[in-house]
Structures are given as structure tokens and as C-alpha cells.
C-alpha positions as CSV (number, residue, x, y, z in Angstrom):
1,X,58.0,-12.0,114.4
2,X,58.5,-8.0,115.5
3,X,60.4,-6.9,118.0
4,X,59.1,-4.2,120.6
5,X,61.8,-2.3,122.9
6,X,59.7,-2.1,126.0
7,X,58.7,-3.4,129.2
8,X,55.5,-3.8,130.9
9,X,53.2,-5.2,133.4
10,X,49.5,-4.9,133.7
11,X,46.9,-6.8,135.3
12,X,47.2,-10.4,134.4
13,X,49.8,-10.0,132.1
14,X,53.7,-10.1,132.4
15,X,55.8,-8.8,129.3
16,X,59.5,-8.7,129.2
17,X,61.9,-7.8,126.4
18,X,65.6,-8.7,125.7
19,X,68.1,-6.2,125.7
20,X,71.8,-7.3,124.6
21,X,73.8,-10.6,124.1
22,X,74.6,-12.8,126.6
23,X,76.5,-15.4,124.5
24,X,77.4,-19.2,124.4
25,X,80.0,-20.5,122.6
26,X,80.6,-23.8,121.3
27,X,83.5,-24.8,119.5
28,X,85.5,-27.5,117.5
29,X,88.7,-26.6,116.0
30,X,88.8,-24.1,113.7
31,X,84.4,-24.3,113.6
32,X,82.5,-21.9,115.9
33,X,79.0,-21.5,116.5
34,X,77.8,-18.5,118.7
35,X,74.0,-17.4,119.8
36,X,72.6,-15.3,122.7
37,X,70.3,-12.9,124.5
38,X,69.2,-11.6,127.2
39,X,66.0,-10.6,129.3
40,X,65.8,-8.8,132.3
41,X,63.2,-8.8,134.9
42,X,59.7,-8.3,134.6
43,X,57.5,-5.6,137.1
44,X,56.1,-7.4,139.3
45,X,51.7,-7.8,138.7
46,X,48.9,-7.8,140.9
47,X,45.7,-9.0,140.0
48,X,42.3,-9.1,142.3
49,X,42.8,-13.6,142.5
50,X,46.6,-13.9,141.9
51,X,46.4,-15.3,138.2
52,X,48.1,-14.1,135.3
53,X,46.7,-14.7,131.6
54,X,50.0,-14.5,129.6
55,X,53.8,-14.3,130.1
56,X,55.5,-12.7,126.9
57,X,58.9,-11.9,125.4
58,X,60.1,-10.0,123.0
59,X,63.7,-11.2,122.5
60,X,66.5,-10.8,119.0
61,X,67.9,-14.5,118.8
62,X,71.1,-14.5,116.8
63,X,73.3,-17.4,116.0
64,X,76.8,-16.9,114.3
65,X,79.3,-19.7,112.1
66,X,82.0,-19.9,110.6
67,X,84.6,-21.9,109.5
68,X,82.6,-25.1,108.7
69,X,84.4,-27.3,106.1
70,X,80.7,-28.3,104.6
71,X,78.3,-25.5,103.7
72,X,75.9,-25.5,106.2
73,X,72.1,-25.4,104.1
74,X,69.7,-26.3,106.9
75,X,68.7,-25.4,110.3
76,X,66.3,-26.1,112.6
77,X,65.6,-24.3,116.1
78,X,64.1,-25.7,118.9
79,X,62.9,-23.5,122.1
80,X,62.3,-25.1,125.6
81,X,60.8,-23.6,129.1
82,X,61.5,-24.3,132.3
83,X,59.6,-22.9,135.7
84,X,61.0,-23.2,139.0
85,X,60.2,-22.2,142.2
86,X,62.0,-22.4,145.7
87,X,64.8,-23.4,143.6
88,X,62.8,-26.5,142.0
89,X,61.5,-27.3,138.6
90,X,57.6,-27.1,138.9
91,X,57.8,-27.5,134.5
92,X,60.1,-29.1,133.4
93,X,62.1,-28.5,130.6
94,X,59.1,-29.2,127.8
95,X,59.9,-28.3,124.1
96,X,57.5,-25.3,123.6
97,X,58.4,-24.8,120.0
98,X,60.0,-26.4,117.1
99,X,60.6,-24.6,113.8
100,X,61.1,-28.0,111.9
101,X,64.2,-28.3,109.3
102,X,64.1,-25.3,107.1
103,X,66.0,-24.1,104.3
104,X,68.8,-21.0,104.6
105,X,67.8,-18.9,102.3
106,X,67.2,-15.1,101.5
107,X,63.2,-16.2,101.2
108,X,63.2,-17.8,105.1
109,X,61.2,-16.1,107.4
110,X,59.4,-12.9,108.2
111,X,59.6,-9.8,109.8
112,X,62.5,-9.7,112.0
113,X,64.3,-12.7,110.6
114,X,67.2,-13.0,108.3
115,X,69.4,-15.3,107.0
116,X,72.9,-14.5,105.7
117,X,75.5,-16.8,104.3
118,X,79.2,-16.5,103.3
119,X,82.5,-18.5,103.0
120,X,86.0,-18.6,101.3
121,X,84.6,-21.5,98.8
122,X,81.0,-22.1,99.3
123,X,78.1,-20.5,100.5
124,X,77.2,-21.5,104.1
125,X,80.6,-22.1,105.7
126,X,80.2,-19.3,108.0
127,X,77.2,-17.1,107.9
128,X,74.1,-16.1,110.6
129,X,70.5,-16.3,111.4
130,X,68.5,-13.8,113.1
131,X,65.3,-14.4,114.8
132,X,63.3,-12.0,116.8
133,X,60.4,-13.0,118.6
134,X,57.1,-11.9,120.3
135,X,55.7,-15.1,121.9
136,X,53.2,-15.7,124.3
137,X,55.6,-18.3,126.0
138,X,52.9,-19.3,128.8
139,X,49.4,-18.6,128.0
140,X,45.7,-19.5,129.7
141,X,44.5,-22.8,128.4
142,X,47.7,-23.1,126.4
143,X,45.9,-21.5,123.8
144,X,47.6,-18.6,121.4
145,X,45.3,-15.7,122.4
146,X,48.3,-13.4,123.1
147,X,49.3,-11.2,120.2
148,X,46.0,-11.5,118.7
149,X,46.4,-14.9,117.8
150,X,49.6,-15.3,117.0
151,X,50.2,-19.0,116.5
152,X,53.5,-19.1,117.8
153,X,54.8,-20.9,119.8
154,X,52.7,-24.1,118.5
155,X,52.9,-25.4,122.0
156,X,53.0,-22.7,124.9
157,X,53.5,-23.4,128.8
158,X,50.8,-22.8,131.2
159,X,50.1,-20.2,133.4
160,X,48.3,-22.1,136.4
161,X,52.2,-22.6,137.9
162,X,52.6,-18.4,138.4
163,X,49.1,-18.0,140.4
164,X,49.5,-16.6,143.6
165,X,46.7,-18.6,145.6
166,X,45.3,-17.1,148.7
167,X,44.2,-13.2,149.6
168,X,47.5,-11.2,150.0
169,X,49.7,-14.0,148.6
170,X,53.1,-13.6,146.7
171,X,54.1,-16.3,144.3
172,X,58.1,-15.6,142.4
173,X,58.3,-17.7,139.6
174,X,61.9,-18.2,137.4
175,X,61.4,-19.1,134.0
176,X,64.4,-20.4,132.1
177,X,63.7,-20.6,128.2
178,X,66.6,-21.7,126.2
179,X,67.0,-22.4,122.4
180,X,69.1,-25.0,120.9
181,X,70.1,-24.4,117.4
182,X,70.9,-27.4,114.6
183,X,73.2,-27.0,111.8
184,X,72.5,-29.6,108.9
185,X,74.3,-29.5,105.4
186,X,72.0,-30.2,101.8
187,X,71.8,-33.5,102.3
188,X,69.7,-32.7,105.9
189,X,72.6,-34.4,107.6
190,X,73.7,-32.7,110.7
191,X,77.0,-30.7,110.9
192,X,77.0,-29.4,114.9
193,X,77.7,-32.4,116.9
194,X,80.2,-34.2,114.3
195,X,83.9,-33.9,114.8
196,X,85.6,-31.2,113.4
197,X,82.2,-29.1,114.2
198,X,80.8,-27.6,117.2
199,X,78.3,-28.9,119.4
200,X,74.7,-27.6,118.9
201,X,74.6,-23.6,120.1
202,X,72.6,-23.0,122.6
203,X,71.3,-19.5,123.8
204,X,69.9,-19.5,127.2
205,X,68.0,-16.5,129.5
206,X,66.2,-16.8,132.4
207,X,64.2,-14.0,134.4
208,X,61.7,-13.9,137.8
209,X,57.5,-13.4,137.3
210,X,56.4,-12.1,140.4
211,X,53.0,-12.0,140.6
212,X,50.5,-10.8,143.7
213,X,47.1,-11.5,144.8
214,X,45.5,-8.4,145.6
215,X,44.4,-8.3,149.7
216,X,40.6,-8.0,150.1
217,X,38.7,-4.9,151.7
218,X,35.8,-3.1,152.0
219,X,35.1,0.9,153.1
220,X,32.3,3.1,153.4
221,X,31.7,6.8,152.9
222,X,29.4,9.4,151.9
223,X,29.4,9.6,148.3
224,X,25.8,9.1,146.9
225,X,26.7,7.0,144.0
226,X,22.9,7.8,142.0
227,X,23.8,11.6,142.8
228,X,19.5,12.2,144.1
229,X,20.1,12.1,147.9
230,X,21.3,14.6,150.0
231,X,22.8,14.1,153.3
232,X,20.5,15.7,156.4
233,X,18.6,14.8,158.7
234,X,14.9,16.1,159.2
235,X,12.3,16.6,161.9
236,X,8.4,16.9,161.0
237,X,6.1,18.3,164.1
């Protein structure tokens, strides 16, 4: 999962990329868990009926341990979406993608993703994971057609909720898309949410789609569009 260091907006399609850390902590004792980014606003788009056929990000997810009494072995990330509008959700917080329980390991994942772990007496009681992604986090249908195909995430939001209906209509859309992170030792028991560890990390951005619907019109003039007639006037006696 690349990451690409720009911004755009084209058409019927909204791209934004993260740029930095905004960071939650969570926190038991002596046990930290940290993860964060954050995505700045879109350009807004106008297309010629106000719909959109993908929102994308390109964002570094990067959570952080340490001090964990147990090794931590496991992890498992899951990444949810939220659209609002006028302040209300119009969808919901809906799980959009779920890595599943995988093993930290030198051999987990692809481009852009790493894992690394270290500790005073085992490998695994502090350590990190870094994720980038490049998701199609709403797409048309639902379907993975953004990034060529790219089947991530397995379950993408819509797009019908950012369409700006009517000629010369505005629709602002906030999208919230937060990942919660799980911490699980070799047995696949969890470690974040038991005492003595911290609750399950959570990094959480949120940035406005604005998309317009371009306003009708019509015009004349005197271009001759075939390029065989000229403009004059004639009279035969």
C-alpha cells in the first residue's frame, strides 16, 4: 500500500493525502500505545450532475508500544467511516475494512508496511507497525475500481451521500475515518484492554468533500464548427 505526497481534485474524483501525526494516546501504567495521522482538506470538485466517482486517501498509519509485560505477537486493525452532514451522521460509523488477526513479523505486509519489535526481555514488549495506505475509502457501486483495482478496503462506503443534486447545487460532506488498533499476545489473547495495558489505540482524522454541480448554459457565436462556410450575405439579380 504506496504512499503518494500529493493532493488533487478532478472531475468526479476527490483525493486527499495525510501530512503529519495527529496522535492519541492510551495508556495503563507503565504500558503505552500511540497511533496517528492527519489529512487536510480536499479542493473542492465540480462535475456537470454533482456526483463524484471516488473519494481517496493516501495516509502513513503508525502505531507505537512499549512497556507491555507480555510480548505482544498479534495485531489486528480495523478502519471505520463516518459521513456527516449539517452536523449529522448520514453513514454511520460502518467498519469499511478489517485486516483480520495477523502475525508481527519481518514477512507482514507490503509496500509501505513494516513491522518492528523490541523489549528488555522478549521481543514484542514495545515495538511499532507502520501502515500506509492508498484506498478508495468511498467508491461508485461500492466496488474497488479506484487504483486500478485495488481490493482494498474489502468493504468501501458509497458515494451517492457526497452528490450535489440539483443545477448549481453545493453539497459539504465531513468524513471521519478512524482506525482502531488490537494488541493480542501468541496465544491470540488480547493485551490492550486488560489491566495493566492500554486500551485499544485509536487514530482518528476527519476532513470536508465539497463537491459542486456545475450550473447549465447554452451560448451562441460565429465559429463554423465543419470549417466550409463563410459568413456573408449575397444578393443574385
Amino acid at each position: 500500500m504506496e504512499r503518494r505526497d500529493f493532493t488533487k481534485a478532478v472531475g468526479g474524483i476527490v483525493t486527499t493525502t495525510a501530512f503529519g501525526g495527529a496522535t492519541l494516546l492510551a495508556s495503563s501504567g507503565g504500558a503505552t500505545a500511540t497511533a496517528g495521522s492527519t489529512i487536510d482538506n480536499p479542493s473542492a470538485v465540480t462535475s456537470d450532475d454533482g456526483e463524484i466517482s471516488y473519494v481517496s486517501v493516501q495516509s502513513t498509519g503508525r502505531l507505537q508500544w512499549d512497556g507491555f509485560d507480555k510480548a505482544a505477537k498479534k495485531a489486528r486493525i480495523l478502519t471505520y467511516v463516518t459521513l456527516r452532514q449539517d452536523g449529522s451522521a448520514v453513514w454511520g460509523e460502518n467498519l469499511i475494512h478489517d485486516t483480520g488477526v495477523f502475525e508481527l513479523s519481518s514477512s507482514w505486509g507490503g509496500s509501505g508496511e513494516e513491522v518492528s519489535l523490541a523489549g528488555d526481555h522478549e521481543s514484542g514488549q514495545s515495538g511499532y507497525i507502520a501502515s500506509d495506505i492508498d484506498w478508495g475509502i468511498a467508491q461508485e457501486n461500492r466496488e474497488n475500481n479506484y487504483n486500478d483495482g485495488y481490493g482494498l478496503p474489502n468493504n468501501p462506503a458509497p458515494v451517492s451521500p457526497f452528490t450535489a443534486d440539483g443545477d448549481g447545487a453545493q453539497e459539504q460532506t465531513k468524513v471521519v475515518l478512524q482506525s482502531v488498533y488490537i494488541l493480542y499476545d501468541g496465544n491470540e489473547s488480547e493485551l490492550t484492554e486488560q489491566s495493566g495495558y492500554p486500551a485499544r489505540p485509536e487514530a482518528s482524522s476527519s476532513f470536508v468533500v465539497t463537491v459542486n454541480n456545475e450550473e447549465s448554459s447554452t451560448s451562441f457565436g460565429d465559429a463554423d464548427g465543419e470549417g466550409d462556410t463563410e459568413d456573408s450575405a449575397e444578393v443574385g439579380v
